[in-house]
C-alpha positions in Angstrom: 120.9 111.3 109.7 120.3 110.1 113.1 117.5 110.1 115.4 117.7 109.9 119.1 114.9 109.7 121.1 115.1 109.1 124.9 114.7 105.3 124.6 115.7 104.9 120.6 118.2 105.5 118.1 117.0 105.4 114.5 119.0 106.0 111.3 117.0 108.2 108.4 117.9 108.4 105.2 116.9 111.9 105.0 116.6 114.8 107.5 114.1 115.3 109.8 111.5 118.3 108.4 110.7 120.1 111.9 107.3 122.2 110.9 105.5 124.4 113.8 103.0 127.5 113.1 99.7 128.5 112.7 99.5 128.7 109.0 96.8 126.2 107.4 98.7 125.2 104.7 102.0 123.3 103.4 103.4 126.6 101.7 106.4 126.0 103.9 107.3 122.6 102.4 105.3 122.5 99.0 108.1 122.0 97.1 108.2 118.2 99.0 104.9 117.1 97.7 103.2 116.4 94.0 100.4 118.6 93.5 97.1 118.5 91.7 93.9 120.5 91.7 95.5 122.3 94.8 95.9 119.7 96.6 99.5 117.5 98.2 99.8 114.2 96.3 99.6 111.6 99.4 99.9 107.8 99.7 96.9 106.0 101.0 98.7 106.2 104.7 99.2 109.9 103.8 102.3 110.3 102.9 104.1 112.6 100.4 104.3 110.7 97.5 107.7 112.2 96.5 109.6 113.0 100.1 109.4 109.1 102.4 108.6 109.7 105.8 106.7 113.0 105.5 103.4 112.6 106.4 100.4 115.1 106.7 97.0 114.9 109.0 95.0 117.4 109.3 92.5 119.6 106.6 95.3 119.6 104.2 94.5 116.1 103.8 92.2 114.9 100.8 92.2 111.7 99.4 90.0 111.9 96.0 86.6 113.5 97.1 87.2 113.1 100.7 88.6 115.8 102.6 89.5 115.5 106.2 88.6 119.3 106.9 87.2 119.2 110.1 88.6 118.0 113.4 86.8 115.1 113.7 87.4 113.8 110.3 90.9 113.7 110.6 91.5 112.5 113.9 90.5 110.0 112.8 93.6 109.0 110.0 96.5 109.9 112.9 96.2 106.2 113.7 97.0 105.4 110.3 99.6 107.9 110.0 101.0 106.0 113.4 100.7 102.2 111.7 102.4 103.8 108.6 105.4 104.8 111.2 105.6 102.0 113.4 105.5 99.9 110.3 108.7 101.8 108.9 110.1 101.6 111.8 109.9 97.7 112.6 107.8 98.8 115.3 104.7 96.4 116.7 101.8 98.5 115.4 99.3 96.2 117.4 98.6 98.1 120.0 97.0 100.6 117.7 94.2 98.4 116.9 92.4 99.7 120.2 92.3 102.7 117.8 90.5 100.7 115.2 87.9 99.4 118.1 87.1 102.8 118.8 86.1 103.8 115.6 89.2 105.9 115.3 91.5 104.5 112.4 89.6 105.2 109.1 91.7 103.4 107.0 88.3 102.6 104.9 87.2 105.5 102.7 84.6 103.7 100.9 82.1 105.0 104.1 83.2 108.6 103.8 81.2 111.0 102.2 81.8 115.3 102.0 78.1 116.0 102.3 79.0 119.3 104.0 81.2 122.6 102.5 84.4 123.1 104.6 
């Protein structure tokens, strides 16, 4: 398959998943994902950890006892989502690190707690 962008052409060994709605879940696309307890299996970069290059941010995201179920949680990983792509993609993920700065690329778990229900 591939990709063209405005400025870029990349080449993907699979197709491009396109997913738009309102629904807060991954019923769409479950099949692409390992589950446990009810929850995707993801990579630490949140990734499917059966289908490369799907990635998910938002409350769908848990990573062991962490669950990114409010807005301000999981803003928080789209930088790592972003260094995760621009990795894959031979991109120069450097300029993300003003993300980091910011306190907005939690890449370190060990800090997180859920001390709140979602």
């Amino acid at each position: 398959m591939i990709i063209i962008s405005e400025h870029n052409k990349w080449v993907s060994p699979t197709q491009p998943i396109l997913c738009t709605g309102f629904e807060g879940s991954l019923k769409q696309i479950a099949h692409l994902f390992n589950w446990s307890e009810g929850y995707a299996g993801l990579t630490e970069e949140d990734e499917s950890t059966i289908t490369p290059g799907l990635f998910v941010v938002g409350p769908s995201v848990r990573h062991g006892n962490v669950i990114f179920c409010f807005i301000y949680k999981f803003r928080q990983r789209f930088a790592v989502v972003a260094n995760a792509i621009a990795q894959g993609l031979g991109i120069d993920p450097t300029p993300l690190e003003v993300y980091r700065q910011e306190g907005m690329f939690l890449d370190d778990l060990s800090c997180c707690d859920n001390d709140y229900l979602c």
